[in-house]
N, C-alpha and C positions, 0 to 999 in steps of 0.2 A: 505708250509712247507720249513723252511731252509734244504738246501741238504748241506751234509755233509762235500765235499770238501770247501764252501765258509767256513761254523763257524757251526761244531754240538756242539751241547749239553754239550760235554763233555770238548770239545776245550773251550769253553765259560766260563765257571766254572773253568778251569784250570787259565785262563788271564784274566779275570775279578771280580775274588771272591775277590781283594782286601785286604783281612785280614777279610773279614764276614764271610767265612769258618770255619775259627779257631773259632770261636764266637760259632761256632754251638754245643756247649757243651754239654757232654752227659746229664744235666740234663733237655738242652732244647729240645733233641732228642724225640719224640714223644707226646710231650704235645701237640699242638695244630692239629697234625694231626689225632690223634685222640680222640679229643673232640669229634666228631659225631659215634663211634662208640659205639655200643652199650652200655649198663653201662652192669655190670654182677652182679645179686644181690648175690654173690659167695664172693665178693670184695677181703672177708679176710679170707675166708676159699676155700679151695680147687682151682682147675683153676683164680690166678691173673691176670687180666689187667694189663699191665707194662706202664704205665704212671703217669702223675704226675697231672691228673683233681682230685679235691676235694673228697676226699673219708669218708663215713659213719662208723664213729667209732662203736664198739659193742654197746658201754652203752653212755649216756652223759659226754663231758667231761668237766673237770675243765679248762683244759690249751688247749692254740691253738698252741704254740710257745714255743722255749729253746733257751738259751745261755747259751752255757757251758764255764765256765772261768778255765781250765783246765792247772792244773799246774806239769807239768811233773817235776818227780825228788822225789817228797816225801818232802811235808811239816813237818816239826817237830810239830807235835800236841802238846807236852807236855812244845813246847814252845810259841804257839800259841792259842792253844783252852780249852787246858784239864789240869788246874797246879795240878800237885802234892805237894804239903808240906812234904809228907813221902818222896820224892823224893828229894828235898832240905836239907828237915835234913838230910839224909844220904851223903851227896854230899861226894867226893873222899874215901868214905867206900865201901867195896866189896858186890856187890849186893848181895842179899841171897837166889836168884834164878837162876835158868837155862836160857842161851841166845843160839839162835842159829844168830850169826855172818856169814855176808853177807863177807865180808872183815877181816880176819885171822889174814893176816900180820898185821895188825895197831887195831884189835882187845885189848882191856882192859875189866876187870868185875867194874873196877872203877864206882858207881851210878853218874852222871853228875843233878846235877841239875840247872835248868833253868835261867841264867843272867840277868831274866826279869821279873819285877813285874806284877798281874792279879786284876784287880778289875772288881766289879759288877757294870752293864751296863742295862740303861732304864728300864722301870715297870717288866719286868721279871726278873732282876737279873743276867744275864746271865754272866758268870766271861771269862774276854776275854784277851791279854797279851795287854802292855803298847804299843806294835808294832802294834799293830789298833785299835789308837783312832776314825779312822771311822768308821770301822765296827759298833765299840760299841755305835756310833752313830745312827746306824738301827738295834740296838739289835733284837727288839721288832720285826719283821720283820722278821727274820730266824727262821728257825729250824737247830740245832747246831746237828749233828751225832757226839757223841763221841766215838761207838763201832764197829766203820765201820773194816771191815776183807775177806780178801782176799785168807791169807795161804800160799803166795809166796812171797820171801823174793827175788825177780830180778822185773829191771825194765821192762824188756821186759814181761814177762807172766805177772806183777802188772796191766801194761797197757793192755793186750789184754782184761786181767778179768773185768777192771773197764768199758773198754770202749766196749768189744765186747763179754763180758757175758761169756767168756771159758778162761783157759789159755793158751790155745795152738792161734798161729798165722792164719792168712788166713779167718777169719770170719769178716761180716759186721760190721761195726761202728755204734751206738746206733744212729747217725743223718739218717742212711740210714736206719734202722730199722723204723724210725719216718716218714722217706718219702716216705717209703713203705706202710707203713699202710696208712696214709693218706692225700697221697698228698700232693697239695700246694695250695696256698691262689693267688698265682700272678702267669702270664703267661708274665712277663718280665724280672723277675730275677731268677737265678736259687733255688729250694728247698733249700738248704744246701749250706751253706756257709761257708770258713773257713779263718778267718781272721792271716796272718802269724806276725810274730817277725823280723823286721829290722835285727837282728842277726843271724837269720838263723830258720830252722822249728825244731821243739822238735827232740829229738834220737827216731829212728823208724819213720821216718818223713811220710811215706803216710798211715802207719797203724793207725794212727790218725783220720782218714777221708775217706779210704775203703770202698768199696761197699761191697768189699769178693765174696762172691759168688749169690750176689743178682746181679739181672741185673745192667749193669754201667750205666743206668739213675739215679739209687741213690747215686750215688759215689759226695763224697761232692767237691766244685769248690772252690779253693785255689784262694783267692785274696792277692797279693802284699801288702807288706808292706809300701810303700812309690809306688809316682806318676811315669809311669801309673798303677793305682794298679790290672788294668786287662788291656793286650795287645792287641793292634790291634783294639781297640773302634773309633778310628777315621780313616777315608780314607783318601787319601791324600791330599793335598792342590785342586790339577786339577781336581781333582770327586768330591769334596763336593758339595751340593749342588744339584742344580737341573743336573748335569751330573751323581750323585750318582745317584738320581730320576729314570732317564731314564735308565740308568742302570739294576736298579731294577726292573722299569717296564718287560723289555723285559727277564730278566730273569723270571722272574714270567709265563711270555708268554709262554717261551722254556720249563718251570715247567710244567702248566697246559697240553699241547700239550705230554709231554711224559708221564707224568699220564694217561690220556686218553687211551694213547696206552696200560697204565698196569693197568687197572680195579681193584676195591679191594685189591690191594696192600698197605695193612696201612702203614707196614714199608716203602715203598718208598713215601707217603704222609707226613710222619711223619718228613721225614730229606728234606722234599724239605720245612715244614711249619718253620724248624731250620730257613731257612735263614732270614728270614720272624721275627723272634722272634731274630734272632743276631740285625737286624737292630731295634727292642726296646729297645735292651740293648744297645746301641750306644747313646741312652738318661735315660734308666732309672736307668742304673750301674753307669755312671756318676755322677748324680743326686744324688742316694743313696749313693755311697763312696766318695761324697764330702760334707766336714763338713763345709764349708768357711761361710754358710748365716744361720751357728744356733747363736743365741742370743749369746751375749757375756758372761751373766751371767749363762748361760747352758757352757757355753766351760770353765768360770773360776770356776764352781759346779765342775767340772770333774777335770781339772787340767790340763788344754791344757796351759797355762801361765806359768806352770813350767817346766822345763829343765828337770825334775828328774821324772813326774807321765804323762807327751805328748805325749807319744808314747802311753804308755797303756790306757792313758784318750781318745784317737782319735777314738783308735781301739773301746772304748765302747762304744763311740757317733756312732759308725758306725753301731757297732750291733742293738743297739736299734731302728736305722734308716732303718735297713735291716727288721727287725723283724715289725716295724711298717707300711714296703710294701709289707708282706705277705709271707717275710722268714721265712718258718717251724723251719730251727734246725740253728742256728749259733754257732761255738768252734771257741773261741780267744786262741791261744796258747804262748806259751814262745820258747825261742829257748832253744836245747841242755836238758841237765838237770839242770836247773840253781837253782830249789828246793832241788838238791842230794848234801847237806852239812854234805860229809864225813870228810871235814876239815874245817878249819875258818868260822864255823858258827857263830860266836857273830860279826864280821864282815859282812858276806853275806849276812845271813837272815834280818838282819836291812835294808840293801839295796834294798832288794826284797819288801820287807813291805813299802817300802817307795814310790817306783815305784808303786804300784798299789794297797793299800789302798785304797786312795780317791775314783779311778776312781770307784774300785770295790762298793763303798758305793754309788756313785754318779748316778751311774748305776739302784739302786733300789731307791732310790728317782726320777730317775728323769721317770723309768717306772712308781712308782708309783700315780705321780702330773699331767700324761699322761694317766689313766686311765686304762695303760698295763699289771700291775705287777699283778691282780686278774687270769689273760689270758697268762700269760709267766712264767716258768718254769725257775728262774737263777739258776744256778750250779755253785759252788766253790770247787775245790777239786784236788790232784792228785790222782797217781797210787799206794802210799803208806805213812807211817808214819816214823817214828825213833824212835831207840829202845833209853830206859833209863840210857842206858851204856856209858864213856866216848870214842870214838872212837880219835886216834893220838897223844896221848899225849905225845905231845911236844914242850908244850907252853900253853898258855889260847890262843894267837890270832890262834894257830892252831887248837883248836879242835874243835870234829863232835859229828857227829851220827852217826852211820851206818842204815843199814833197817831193817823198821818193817813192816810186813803185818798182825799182830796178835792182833790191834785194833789202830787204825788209826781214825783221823776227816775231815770230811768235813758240807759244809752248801748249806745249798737249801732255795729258797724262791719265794713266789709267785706261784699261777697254783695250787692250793688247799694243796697247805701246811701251817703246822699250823704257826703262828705264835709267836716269842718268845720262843720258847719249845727248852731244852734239850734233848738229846734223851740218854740212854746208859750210861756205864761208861766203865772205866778202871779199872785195879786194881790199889792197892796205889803205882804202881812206874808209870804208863803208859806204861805198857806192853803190856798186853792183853785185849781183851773184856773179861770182868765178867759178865756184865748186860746189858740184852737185845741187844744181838751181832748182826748185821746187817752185813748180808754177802752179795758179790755183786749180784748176782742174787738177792737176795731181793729186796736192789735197785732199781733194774729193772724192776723186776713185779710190783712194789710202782710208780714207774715211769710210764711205759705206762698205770695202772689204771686211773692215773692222766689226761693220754689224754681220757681217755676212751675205751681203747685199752686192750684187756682180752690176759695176754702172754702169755697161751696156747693155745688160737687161733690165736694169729700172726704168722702165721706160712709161711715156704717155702718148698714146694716139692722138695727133694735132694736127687738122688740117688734113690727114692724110697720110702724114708722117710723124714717126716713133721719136718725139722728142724726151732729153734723157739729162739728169744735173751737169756732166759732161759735155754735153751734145755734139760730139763727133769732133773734138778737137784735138785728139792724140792722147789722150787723159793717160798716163799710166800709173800703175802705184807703185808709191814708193817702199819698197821691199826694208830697205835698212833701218826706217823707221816703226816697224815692227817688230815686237817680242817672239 
């Protein structure tokens, strides 16, 4: 036994963990140390295992896998997904309804209608704006939500409801929801991924990817934007190698020997199997976040050769790379609010759409010529819409939108959603949901059906009570937008 004055345990781990420490990430916190214990046929009701071994959904599911392409700010639906004509003809007349105005001061009842022409797109017909000619190139492929609704008119509660099923703050994020129930597919990368924006991470930056109040094994693991897109993957020049080796070895030794001393102790099995699983991601996070040896005409499908769609074409080569080694949930975000076009919208939003169009189209073609898109869940959407009013007028290149949470769009595809389908309507200025409203809990119950996952039994003991992504608000799913 080493004695203590020469080099304990602890001394060792302090001066030669090298940067494998840091690696030891809570979501690789207890996977392999507890692989041998027990399974609990309990999994998903009552007393959870907290780790991340393969877990048994309720029912069969459709989907293994998600990418959510999550665009903070509030897409203009009405200039994007859902045209109004009644909305155009009334353009600079006084709307002939009621708005409730996010933004006062810069506040008009002026109707604004759309700068942008909409045609029907592949065998379904699906009417999509001139600002994605790719989309409309995988019409047939989606399901289009036009009645999507939330009821909060701020970005902060839009985002908690879309992404964490309440509108108040401090609850799980739907990838940790995912990685809860069940599991993961690989024990070299982490469950949950979250790919950032060169620009900075969305407003509300970690409530995006929150564990909340579920164990921090689920809390999703934020990779960089640019190289090294995860720190501390390489040791130094003098260890690499067969020095790292030996290194290794004898920690391993120092491991085994003080486990021994602590019998049945999973948690301390579980963070000494970390280092053990840092030193696989020292190849296999490289490996996955590096796009350099995909085909050229996969990198020029996505749009890595242009200046203007390379950042967001990288990021979706990456996801789909993550997701094809057994990444449960992956969310590519934007920085800031770069979708919240309270002003120079006929400027911005063309630029938004132009950045990440392709990649976004490119993405479900090229899951599905991969055989992935039947088994992966894509998401396109933000935390809200804009209302049909002219917001700033003080100029054409100056105006907006303000917010709408009272029927908003997004799209979903792949993971037993139908394809080509419409879902929902607005009314005729793009205000509200009229027809068949989709509220987010719904979402979400529709959602984890898809894995197989029943959301009144995903549940978490809190307090006393069984709190659930749902949590007791009516949640149903929605049946039509199903395969």
């Amino acid at each position: 036994m080493t004695t203590p004055p020469f080099c304990s345990r602890r001394h060792f781990l302090h001066a030669n963990g090298y940067g494998l420490g840091t690696l030891a990430l809570a979501t690789l916190l207890q996977r392999e140390g507890l692989l041998a214990a027990p399974v609990k046929p309990e999994s998903l009701t009552g007393e959870v295992r907290h780790d991340l071994t393969p877990k048994k959904p309720h029912e069969e599911p459709r989907a293994k896998a998600m990418i959510s392409l999550f665009m903070m700010g509030g897409p203009s639906q009405m200039d994007l997904f859902d045209p109004k004509p009644v909305l155009t003809k009334y353009h600079g007349q006084k709307f002939p309804g009621e708005v409730k105005y996010d933004n006062l001061a810069q506040a008009s009842s002026k109707c604004f209608g759309s700068p942008w022409q909409f045609k029907k797109h592949g065998q379904c017909g699906m009417e999509l704006s001139e600002l994605l000619p790719n989309l409309g190139k995988v019409a047939d492929e989606i399901t289009l939500v036009r009645s999507m609704s939330s009821g909060v008119s701020n970005h902060a509660q839009g985002l908690y409801a879309m992404n964490a099923g309440r509108i108040t703050a401090g609850r799980p994020a739907l990838g940790s929801w995912l990685t809860y129930g069940l599991g993961s597919e690989t024990d070299e990368l982490p469950a949950y991924m979250v790919l950032s924006h060169p620009g900075g991470l969305p407003t509300f930056s970690g409530e995006h990817y929150t564990n909340g109040w579920l164990p921090a094994i689920y809390q999703g693991t934020l990779v960089r934007p640019t190289e090294p897109r995860i720190l501390n993957l390489d040791p130094p020049a003098s260890l690499a190698g067969a020095p790292q080796a030996r290194q290794l070895a004898l920690l391993k030794a120092l491991n085994e020997e003080h486990l021994d001393a602590h019998p049945g102790e999973l948690d301390l099995q579980a963070r000494i199997a970390s280092y053990a699983l840092a030193a696989k991601m020292q190849t296999a996070a490289k490996e996955a976040l590096d796009i350099s040896k995909e085909p050229d005409h996969i990198k020029k499908l996505y749009g890595v050769d242009n200046p203007i769609t390379q950042d967001y074409a990288t990021r979706c080569i990456i996801a789909r790379r993550l997701i094809e080694r057994g990444v449960r949930y992956v969310q590519v975000l934007n920085a800031g609010q770069s979708w919240d076009q309270h002003s120079a919208l006929v400027t911005s939003l063309p630029k938004l759409c132009a950045a990440t169009d392709q990649p976004c189209a490119a993405l479900l073609i090229d899951l599905k010529q991969r055989g992935l898109l039947d088994s992966t869940v894509v998401h396109w959407g933000g935390e809200m819409g804009r209302l049909p009013v002219l917001q700033n007028d003080a100029g054409y290149e100056k105006w907006g939108r303000d917010h709408n949470t009272y029927g908003f769009s997004m799209w979903l595809a792949g993971g037993g959603f139908k394809k080509g389908y419409v879902h929902g309507e607005t009314d005729e200025f793009g205000h509200k949901a009229v027809l068949n409203e989709v509220k987010h809990y719904d979402y979400h119950a529709t959602l984890l059906k898809v894995f197989g996952l029943d959301h009144t039994r995903l549940t978490y003991k809190r307090n006393g009570l069984a709190a659930s992504l749902t949590d007791n608000q009516g949640a149903k799913i929605v049946q039509q937008l199903l395969a």
